[in-house]
N, C-alpha and C positions, 0 to 999 in steps of 0.2 A: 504494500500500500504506500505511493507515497503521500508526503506531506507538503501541504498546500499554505498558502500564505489564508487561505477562508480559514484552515486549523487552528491556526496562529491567532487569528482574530477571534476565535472562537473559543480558545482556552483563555486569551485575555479577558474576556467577557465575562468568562465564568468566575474571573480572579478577583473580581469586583468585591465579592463576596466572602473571602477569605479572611482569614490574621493577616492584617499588617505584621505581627513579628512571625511569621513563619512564610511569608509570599511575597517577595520582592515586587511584584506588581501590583498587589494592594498598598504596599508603603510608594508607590507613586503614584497611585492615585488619590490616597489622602495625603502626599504633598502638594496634588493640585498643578493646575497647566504650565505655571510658569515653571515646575522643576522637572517635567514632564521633558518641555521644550525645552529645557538645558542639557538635561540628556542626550535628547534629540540633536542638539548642534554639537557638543562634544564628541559623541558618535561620529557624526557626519565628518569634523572636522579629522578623527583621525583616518577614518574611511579615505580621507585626500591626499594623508601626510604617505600610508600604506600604499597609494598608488603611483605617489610621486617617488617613490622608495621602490617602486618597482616589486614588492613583498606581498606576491601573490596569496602566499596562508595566510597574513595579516589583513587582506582585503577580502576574501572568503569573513573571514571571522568580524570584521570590524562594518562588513556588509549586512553582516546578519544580526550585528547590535541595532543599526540604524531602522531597519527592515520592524525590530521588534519596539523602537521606542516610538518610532512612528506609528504602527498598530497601538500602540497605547496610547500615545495623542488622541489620533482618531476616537476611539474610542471615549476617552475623557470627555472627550468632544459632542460626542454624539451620533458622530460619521459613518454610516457603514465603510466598508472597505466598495462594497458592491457600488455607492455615489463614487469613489475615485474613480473605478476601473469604468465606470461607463462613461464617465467628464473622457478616460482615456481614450475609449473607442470613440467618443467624439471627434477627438482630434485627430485618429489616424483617417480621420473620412475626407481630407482634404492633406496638403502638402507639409511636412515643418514648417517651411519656411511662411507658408500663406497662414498659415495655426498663431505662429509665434506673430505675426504681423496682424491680427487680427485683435490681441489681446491689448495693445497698443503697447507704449513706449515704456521702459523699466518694468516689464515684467515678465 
């Protein structure tokens, strides 16, 4: 069977409900979005540092921190995963370049 990023979203869901002292994902969710999203940029940032380094096991691994804090965002949030991925198939319905120019300027 593999494992699917719905999984993912789908055990975070469930972590809502947990001990914060025993479920790392309950202790970010009652630290609430803004430490949420600090995770979520620390993640990412070394997710950059790992590819600029060229350290393919550290990008596997530091891909899959981002992957999981962002599921947590979302969810904090309220987001399904299922509203990203269809905004996604939105966008592949037309070109990057006409996507990214649509959205207008700094973003």
């Amino acid at each position: 069977m593999t494992f699917t990023l719905d999984d993912l979203a789908t055990l975070i869901a469930s972590r809502r409900n947990d001990s914060a002292s025993t479920s790392y994902t309950k202790s970010l969710f009652d630290a609430g979005t803004p430490r949420i999203a600090k995770k979520l940029g620390e993640e990412a940032v070394e997710t950059v540092i790992a590819a600029m380094e060229g350290d393919r096991k550290a990008i596997v691994s530091e891909t899959a921190d981002v992957l999981y804090h962002l599921l947590v965002l979302l969810e904090a949030q309220d987001i399904p995963l299922s509203e990203v991925v269809a905004e996604l198939g939105r966008r592949t319905a037309q070109s990057g370049l006409a996507e990214k120019a649509s959205r207008g300027a700094g973003e």
